[in-house]
Residue frames as a rotation matrix with the C-alpha (Angstrom) as fourth column:
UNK 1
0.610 -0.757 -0.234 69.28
-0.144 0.184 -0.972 107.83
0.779 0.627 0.003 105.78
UNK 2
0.947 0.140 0.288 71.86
-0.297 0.045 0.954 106.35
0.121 -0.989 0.084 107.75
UNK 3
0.397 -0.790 -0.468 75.42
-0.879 -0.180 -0.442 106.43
0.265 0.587 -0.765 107.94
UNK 4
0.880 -0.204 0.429 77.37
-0.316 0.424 0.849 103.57
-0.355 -0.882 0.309 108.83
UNK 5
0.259 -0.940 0.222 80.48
-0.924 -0.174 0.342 102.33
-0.283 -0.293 -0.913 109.36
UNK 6
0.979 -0.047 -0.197 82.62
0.048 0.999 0.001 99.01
0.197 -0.011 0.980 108.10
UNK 7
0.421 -0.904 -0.081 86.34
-0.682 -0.373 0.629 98.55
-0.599 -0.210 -0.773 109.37
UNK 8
0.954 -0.006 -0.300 88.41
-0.152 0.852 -0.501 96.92
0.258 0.523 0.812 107.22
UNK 9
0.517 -0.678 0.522 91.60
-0.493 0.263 0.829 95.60
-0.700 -0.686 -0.199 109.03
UNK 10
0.979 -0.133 0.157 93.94
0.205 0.610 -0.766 94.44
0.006 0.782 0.624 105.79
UNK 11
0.375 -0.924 -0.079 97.57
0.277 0.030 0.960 94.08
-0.884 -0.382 0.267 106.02
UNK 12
-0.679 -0.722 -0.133 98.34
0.195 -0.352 0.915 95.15
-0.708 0.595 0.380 102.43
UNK 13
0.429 0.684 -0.590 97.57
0.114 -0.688 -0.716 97.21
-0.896 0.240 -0.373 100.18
UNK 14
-0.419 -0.571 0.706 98.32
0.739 0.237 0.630 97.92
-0.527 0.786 0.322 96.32
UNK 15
-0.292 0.046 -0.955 98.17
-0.216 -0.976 0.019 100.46
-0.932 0.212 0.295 93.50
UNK 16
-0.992 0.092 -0.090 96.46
-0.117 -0.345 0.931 101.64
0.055 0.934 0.352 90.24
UNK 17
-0.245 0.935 0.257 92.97
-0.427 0.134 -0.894 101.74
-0.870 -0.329 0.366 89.16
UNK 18
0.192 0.226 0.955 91.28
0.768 0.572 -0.290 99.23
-0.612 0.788 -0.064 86.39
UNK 19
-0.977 -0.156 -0.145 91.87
-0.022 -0.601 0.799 100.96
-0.212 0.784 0.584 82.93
UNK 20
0.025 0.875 0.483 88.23
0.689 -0.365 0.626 100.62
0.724 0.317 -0.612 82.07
UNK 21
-0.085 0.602 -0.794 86.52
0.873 -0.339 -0.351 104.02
-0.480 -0.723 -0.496 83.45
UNK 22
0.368 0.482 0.795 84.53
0.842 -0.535 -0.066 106.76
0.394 0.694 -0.603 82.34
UNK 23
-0.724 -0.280 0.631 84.55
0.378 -0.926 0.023 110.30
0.578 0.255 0.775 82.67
UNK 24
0.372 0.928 0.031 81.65
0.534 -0.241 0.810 110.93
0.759 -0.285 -0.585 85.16
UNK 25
-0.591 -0.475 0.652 81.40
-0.056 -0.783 -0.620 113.81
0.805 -0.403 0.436 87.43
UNK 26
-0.208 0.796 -0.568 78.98
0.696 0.529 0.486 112.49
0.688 -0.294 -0.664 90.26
UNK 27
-0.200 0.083 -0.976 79.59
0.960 -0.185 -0.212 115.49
-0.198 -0.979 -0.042 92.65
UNK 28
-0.787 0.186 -0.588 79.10
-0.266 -0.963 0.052 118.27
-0.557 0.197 0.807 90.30
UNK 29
-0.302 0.728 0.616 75.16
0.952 0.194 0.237 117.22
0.053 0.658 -0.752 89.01
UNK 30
-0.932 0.197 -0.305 73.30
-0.180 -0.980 -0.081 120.42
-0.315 -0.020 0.949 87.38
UNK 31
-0.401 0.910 -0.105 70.03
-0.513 -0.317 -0.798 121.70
-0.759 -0.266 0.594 87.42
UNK 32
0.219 0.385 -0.897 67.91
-0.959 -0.085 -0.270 119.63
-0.181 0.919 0.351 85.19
UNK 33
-0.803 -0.453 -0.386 70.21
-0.572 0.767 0.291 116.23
0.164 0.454 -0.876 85.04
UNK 34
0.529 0.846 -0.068 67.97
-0.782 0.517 0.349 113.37
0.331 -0.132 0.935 85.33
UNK 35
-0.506 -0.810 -0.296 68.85
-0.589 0.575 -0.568 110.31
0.630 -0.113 -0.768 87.90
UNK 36
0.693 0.661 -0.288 66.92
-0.139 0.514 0.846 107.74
0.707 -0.547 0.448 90.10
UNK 37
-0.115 -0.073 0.991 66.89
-0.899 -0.416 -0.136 108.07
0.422 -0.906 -0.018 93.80
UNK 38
-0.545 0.171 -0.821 66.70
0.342 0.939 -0.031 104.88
0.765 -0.298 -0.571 95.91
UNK 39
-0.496 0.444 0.746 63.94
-0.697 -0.716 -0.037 106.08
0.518 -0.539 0.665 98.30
UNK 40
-0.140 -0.026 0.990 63.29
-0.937 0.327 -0.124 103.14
-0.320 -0.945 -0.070 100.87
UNK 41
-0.589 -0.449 0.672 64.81
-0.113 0.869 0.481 100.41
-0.800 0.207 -0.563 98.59
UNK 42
0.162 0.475 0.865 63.31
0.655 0.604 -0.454 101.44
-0.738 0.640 -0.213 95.82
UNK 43
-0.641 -0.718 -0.273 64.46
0.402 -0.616 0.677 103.52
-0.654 0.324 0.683 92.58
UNK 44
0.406 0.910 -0.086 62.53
0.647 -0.353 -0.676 106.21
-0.645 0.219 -0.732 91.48
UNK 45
-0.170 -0.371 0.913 63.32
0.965 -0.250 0.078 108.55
0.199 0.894 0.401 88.49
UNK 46
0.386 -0.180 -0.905 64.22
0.549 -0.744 0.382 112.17
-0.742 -0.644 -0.188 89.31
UNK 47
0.657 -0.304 0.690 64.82
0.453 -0.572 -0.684 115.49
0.602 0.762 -0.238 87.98
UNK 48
-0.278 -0.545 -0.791 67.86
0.918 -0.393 -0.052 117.07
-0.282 -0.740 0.610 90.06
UNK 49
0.857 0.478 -0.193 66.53
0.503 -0.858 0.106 121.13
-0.115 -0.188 -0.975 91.00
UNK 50
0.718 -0.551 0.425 69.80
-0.512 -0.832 -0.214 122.35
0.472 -0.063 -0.880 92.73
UNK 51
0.657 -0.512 -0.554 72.70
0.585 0.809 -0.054 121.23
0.476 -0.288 0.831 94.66
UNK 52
0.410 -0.505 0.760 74.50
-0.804 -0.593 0.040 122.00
0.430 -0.628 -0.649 97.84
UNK 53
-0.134 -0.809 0.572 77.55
-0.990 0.131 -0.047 120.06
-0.037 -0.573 -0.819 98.50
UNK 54
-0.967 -0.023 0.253 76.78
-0.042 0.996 -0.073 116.47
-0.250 -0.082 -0.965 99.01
UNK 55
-0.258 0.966 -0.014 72.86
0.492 0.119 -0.862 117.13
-0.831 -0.229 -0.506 98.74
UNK 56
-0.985 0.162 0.052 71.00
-0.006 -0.338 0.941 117.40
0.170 0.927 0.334 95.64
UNK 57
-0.400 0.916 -0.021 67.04
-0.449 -0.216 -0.867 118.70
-0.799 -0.337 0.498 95.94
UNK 58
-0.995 -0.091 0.030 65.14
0.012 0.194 0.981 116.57
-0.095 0.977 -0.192 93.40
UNK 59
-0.123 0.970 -0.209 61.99
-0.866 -0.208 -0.454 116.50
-0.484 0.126 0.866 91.88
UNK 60
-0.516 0.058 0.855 60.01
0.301 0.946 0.118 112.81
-0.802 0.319 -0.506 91.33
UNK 61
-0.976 0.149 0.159 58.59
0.193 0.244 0.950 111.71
0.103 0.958 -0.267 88.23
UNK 62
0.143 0.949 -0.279 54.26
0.408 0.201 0.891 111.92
0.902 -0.241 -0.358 88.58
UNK 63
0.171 0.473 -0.864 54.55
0.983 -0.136 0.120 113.44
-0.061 -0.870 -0.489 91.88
UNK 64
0.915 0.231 0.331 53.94
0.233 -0.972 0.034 117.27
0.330 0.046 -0.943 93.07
UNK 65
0.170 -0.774 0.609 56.25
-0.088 -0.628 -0.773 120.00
0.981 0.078 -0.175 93.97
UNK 66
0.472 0.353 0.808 55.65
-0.723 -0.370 0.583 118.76
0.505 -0.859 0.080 97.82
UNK 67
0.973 0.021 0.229 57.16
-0.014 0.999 -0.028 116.11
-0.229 0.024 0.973 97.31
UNK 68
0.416 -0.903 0.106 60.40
-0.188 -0.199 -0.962 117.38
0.890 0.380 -0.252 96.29
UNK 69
0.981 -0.116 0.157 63.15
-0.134 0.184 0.974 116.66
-0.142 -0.976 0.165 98.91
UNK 70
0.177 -0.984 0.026 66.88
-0.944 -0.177 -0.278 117.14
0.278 0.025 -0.960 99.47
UNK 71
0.941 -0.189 0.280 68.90
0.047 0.894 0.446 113.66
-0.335 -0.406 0.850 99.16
UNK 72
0.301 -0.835 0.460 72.38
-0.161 0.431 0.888 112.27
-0.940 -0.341 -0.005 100.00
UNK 73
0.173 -0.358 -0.917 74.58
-0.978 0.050 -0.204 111.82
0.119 0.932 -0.342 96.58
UNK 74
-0.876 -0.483 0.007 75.11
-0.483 0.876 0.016 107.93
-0.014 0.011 -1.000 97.81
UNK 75
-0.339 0.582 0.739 71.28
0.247 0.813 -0.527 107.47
-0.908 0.004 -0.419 97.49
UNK 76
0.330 -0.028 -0.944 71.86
-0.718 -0.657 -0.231 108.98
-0.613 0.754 -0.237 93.86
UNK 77
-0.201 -0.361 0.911 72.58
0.593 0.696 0.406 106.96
-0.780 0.621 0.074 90.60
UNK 78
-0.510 -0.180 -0.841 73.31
-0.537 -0.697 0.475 108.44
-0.672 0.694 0.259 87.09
UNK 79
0.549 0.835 0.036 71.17
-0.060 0.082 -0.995 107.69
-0.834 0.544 0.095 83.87
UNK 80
-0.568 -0.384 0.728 72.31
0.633 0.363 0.684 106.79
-0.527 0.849 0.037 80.44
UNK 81
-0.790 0.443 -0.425 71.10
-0.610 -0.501 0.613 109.41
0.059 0.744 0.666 77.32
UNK 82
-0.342 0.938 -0.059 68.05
-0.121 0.018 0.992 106.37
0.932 0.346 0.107 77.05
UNK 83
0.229 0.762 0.605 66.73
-0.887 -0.093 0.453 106.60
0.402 -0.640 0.655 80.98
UNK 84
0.788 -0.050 -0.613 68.75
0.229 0.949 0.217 103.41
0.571 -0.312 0.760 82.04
UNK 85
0.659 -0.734 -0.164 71.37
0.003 -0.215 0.977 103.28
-0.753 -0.644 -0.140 85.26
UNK 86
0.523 -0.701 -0.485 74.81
-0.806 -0.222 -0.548 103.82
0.276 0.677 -0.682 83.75
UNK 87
0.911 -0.149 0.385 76.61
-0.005 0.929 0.370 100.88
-0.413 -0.339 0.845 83.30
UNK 88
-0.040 -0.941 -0.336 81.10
-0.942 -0.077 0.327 100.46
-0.333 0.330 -0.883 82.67
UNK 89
0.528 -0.465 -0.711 82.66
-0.043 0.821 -0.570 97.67
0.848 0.331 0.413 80.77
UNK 90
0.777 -0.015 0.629 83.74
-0.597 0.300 0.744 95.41
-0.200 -0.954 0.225 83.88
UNK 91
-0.097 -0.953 -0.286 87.29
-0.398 0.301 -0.867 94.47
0.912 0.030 -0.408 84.94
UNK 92
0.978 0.185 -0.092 87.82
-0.006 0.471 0.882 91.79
0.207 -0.863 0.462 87.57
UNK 93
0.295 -0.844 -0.448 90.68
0.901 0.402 -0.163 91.14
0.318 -0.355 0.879 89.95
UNK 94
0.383 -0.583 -0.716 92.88
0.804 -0.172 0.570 93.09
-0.455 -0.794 0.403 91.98
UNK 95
0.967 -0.255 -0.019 94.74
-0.219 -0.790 -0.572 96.25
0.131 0.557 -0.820 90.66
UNK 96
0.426 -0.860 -0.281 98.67
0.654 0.507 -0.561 95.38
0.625 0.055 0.779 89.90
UNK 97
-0.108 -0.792 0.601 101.17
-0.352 -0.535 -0.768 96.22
0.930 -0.294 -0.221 92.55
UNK 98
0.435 0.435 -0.788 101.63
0.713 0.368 0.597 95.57
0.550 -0.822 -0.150 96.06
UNK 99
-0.134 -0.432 0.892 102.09
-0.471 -0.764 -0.441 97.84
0.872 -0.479 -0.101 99.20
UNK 100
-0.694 -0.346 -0.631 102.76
0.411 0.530 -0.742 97.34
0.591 -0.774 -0.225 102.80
UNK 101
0.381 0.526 -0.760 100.81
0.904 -0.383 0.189 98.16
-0.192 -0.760 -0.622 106.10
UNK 102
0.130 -0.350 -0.928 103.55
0.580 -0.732 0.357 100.78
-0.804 -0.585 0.108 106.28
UNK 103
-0.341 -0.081 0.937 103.32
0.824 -0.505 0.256 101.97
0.452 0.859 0.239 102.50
UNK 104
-0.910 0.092 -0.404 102.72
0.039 -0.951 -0.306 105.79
-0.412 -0.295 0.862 102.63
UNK 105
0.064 0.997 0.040 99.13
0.244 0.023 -0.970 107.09
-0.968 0.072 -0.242 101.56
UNK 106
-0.844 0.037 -0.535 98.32
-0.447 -0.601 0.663 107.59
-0.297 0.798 0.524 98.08
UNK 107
-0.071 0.970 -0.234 95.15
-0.997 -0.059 0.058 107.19
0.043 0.237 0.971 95.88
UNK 108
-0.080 0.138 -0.987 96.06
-0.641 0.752 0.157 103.61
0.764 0.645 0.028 94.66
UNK 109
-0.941 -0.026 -0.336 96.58
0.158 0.848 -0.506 101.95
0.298 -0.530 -0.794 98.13
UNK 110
-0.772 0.561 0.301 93.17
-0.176 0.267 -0.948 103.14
-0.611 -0.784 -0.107 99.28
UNK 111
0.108 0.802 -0.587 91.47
-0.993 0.119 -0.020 102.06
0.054 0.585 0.809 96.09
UNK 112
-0.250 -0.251 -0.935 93.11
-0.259 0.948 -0.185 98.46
0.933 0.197 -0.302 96.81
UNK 113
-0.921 0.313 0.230 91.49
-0.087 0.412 -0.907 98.67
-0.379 -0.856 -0.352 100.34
UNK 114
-0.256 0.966 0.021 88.41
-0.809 -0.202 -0.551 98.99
-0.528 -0.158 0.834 98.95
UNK 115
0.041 0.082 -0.996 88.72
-0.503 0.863 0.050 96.15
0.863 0.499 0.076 96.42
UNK 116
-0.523 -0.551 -0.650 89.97
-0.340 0.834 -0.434 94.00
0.782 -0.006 -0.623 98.69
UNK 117
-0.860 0.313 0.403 87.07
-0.215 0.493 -0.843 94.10
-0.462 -0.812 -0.357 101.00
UNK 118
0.208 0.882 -0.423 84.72
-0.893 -0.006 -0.451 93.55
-0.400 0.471 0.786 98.61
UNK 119
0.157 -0.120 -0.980 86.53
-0.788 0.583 -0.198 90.93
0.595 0.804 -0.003 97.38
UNK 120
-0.807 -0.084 0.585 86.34
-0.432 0.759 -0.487 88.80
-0.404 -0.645 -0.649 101.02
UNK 121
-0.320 0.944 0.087 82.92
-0.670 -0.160 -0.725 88.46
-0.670 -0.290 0.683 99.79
UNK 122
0.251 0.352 -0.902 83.53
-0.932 0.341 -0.126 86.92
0.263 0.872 0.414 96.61
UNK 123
-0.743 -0.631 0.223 83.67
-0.619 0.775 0.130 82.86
-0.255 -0.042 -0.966 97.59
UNK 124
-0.652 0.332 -0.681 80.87
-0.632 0.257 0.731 81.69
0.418 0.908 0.042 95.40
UNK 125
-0.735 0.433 -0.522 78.74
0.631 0.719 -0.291 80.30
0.249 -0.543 -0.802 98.54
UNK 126
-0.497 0.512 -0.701 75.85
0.742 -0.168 -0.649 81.64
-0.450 -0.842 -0.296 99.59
UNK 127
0.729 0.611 0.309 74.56
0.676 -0.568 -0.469 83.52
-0.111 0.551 -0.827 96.95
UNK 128
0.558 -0.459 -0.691 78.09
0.173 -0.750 0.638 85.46
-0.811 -0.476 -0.340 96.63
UNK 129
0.906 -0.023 -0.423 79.74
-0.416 -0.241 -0.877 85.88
-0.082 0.970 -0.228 93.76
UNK 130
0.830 -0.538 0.148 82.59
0.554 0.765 -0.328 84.11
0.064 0.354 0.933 92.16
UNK 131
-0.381 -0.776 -0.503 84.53
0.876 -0.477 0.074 87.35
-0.298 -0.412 0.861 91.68
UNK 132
0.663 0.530 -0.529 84.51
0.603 -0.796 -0.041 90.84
-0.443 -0.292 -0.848 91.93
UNK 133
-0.400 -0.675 0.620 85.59
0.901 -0.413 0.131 94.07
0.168 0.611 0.773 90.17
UNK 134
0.184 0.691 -0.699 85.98
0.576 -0.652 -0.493 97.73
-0.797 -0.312 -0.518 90.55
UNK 135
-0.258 -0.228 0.939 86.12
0.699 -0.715 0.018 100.23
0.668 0.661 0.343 88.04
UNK 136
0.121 0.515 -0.848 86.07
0.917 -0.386 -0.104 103.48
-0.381 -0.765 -0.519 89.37
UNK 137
-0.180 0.117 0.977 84.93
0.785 -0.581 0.215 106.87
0.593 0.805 0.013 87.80
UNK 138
0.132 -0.270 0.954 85.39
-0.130 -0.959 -0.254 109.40
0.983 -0.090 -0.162 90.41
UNK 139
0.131 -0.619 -0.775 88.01
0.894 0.411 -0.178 110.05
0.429 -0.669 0.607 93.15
UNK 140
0.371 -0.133 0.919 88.53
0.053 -0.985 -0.164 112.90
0.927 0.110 -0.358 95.46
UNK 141
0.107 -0.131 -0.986 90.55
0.949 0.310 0.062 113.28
0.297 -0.942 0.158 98.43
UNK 142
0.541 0.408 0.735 90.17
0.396 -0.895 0.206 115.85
0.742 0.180 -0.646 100.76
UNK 143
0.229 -0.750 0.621 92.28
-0.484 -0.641 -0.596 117.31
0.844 -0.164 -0.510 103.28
UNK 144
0.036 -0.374 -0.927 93.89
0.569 0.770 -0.288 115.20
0.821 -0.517 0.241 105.74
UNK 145
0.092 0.293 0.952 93.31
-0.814 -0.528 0.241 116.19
0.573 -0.797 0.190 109.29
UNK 146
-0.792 -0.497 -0.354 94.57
-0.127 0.703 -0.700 114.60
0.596 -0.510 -0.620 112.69
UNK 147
-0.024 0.896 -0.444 91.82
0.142 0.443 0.885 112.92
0.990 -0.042 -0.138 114.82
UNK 148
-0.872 -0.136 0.470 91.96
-0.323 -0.562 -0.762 115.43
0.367 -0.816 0.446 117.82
UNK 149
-0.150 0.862 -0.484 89.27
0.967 0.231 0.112 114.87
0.208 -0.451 -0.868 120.81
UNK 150
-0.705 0.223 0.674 86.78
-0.233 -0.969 0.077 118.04
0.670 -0.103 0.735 122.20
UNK 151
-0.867 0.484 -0.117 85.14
0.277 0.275 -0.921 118.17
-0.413 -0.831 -0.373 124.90
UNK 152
-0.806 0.590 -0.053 81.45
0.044 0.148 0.988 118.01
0.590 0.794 -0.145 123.90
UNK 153
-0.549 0.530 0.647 78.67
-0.832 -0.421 -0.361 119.14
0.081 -0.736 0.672 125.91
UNK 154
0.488 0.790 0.372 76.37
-0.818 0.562 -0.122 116.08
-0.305 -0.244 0.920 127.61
UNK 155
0.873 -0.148 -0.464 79.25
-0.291 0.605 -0.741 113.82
0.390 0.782 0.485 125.50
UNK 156
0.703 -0.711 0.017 82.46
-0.074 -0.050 0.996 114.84
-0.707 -0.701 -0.088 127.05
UNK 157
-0.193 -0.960 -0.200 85.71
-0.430 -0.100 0.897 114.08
-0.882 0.260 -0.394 125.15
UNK 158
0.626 0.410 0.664 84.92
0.228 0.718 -0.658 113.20
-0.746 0.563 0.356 121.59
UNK 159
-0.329 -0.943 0.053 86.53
0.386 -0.083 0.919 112.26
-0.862 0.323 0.392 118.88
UNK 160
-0.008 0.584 -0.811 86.14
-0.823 -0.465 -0.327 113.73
-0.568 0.665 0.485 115.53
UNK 161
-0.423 -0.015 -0.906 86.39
-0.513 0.828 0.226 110.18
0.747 0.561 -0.358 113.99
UNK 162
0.292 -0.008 0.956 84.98
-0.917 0.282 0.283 107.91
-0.272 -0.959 0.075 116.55
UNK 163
0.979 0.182 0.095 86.30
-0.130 0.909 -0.396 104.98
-0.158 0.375 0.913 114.92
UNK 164
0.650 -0.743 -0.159 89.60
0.331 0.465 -0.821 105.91
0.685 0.481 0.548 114.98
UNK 165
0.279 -0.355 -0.892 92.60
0.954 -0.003 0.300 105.98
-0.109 -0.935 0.338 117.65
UNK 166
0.991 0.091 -0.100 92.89
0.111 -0.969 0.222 109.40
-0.077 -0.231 -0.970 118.81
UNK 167
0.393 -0.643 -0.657 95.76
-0.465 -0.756 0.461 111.82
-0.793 0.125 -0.596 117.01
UNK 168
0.022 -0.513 0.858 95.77
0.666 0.648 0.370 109.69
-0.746 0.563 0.355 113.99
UNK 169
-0.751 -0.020 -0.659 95.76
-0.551 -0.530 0.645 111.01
-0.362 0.848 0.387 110.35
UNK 170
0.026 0.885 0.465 92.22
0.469 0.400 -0.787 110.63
-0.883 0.239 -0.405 108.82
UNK 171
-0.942 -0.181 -0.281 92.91
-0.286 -0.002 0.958 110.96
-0.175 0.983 -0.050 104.82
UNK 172
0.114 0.968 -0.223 88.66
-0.130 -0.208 -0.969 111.69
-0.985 0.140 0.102 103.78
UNK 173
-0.977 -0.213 -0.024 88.00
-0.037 0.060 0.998 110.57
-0.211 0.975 -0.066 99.96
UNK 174
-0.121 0.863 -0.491 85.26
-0.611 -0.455 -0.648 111.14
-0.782 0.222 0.582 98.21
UNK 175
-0.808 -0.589 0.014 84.36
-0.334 0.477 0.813 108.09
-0.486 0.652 -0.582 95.52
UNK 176
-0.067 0.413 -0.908 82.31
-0.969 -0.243 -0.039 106.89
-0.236 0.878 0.416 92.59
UNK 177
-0.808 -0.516 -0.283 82.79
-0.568 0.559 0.603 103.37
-0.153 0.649 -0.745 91.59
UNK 178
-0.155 0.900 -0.408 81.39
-0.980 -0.089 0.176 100.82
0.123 0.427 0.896 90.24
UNK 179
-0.338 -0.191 0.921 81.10
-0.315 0.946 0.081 96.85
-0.887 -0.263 -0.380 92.24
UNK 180
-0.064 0.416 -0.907 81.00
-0.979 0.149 0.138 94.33
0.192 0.897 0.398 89.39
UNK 181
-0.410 -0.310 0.858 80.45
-0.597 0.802 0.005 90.94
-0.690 -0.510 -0.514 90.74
UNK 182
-0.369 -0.137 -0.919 80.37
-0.838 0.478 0.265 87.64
0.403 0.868 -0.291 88.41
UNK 183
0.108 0.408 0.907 77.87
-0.791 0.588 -0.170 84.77
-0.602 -0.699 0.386 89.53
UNK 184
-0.200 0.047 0.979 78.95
0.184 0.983 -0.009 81.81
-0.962 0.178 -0.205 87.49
UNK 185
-0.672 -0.438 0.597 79.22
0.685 -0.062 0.726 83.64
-0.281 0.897 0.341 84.57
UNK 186
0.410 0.819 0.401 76.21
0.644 -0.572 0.509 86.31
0.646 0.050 -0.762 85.08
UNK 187
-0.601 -0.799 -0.007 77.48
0.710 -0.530 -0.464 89.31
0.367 -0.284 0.886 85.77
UNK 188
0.262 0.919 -0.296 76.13
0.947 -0.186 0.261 92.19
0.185 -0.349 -0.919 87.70
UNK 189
-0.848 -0.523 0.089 76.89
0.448 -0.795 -0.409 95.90
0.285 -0.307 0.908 88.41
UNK 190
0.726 0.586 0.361 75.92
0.494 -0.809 0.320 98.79
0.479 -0.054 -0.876 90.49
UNK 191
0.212 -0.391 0.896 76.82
0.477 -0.759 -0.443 102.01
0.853 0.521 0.026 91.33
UNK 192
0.671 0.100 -0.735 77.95
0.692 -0.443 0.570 103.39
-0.268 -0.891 -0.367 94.92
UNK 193
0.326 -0.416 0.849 78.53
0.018 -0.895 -0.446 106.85
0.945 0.161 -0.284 95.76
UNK 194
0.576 0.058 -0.815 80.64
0.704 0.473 0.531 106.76
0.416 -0.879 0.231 98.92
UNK 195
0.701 -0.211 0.681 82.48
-0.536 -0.786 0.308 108.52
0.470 -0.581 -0.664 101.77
UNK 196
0.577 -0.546 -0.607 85.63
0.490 0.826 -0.278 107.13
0.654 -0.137 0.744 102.92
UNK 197
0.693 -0.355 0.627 87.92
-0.701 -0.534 0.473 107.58
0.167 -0.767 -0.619 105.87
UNK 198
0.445 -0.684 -0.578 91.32
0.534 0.721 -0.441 105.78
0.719 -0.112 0.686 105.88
UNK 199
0.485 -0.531 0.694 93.82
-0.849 -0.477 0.229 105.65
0.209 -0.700 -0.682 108.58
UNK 200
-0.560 -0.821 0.108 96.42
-0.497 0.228 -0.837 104.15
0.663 -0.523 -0.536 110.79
UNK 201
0.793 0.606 0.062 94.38
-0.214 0.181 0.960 101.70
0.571 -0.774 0.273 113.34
UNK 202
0.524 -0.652 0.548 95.85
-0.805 -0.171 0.568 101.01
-0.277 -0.739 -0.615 116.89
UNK 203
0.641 -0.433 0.634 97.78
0.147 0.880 0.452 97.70
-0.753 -0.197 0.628 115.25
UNK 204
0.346 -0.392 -0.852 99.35
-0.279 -0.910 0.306 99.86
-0.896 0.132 -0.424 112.86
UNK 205
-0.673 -0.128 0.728 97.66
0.562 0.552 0.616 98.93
-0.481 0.824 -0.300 109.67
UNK 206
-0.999 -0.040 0.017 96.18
0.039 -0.659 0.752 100.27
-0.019 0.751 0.659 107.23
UNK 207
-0.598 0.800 -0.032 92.05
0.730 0.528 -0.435 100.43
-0.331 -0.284 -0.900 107.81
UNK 208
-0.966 0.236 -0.103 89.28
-0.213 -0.503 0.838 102.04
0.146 0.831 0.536 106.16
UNK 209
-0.681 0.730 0.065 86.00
0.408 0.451 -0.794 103.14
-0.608 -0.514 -0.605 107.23
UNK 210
-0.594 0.651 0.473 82.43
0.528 -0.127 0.839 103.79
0.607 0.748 -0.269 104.91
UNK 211
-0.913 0.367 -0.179 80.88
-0.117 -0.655 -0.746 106.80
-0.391 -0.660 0.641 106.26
UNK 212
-0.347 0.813 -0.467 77.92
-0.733 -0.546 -0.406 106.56
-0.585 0.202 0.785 104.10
């Protein structure tokens, strides 16, 4: 598993989330749920054991107890009552409002950063979709913290973001949603469980990085 990183460098930002969206808890699974695991690009059906924090220990379908193995909640997907991925009634476009670079933080402007980089994507060339839509079923921000450096053995001065400019404000969300993208009238969805990290970048916009 590997984290990585996308900046997104967007000069405005906007508020609300889509009105379509369930009720799903994606960070509190219990013993027993059943979900499919994406286990080197492929999804495999899974009984979740236990859970600790981000990491859920599951057990595959047909395979032994040796085989069990702690995984990442972003290579996790949820199940429908008949054993299919969970799927939302899809809303496209933009969420209404608009905000500046300098808008203060709140949920809605960094759910409109995330649309809006998904939605460079949509220009109907290249196998891309026409447009895009989130819907998103579970938000969590977590305590904002300033992006001090430490000296690090063998490393020296590091930050605790390395992607952002040292003594910003790094504003950590936890998120659910769901990408709905529209090829010429075939629609598609899937599910990402992500890590976010917004901030201030050094041109003093608004920017937004995918830890996971």
């Amino acid at each position: 598993m590997k984290a990585f990183i996308l900046f997104l460098a967007l000069g405005m930002a906007a508020a609300a989330s889509h009105a379509h969206q369930t009720k799903a808890t994606p960070l509190q699974n219990p013993a027993g749920k059943r979900v499919e695991v994406n286990d080197g690009g492929h999804w495999y059906k899974a009984t979740i054991l236990e859970q600790k924090g981000d990491l859920s220990k599951v057990h595959y379908d047909g395979y032994g107890s040796a085989d069990d193995k702690w995984v990442h909640r972003s290579y996790i997907r949820d199940l429908d009552k008949s054993g299919a991925a969970t799927t939302v009634a899809c809303a496209f476009g933009p969420p209404p409002g608009t905000f500046s670079a300098a808008s203060a933080p709140s949920d809605a402007l960094f759910k409109r950063e995330v649309y809006d980089w998904y939605s460079q994507l949509a220009t109907g060339t290249s196998g891309r979709p026409n447009r895009v839509g989130l819907v998103f079923t579970y938000f969590s921000r977590g305590t904002a913290y300033k992006n001090t450096a430490a000296n690090v053995p063998g490393r020296g001065a590091t930050r605790r973001h390395s992607g952002a400019p040292a003594n910003t404000t790094i504003y950590p969300v936890k998120m659910t949603y769901y990408v709905c993208e529209d090829y010429k009238g075939q629609v598609a969805q899937k599910q990402v469980n992500s890590d976010f990290s917004f901030f201030i970048n050094q041109a003093g916009e608004w920017t937004c990085s995918k830890d996971n």
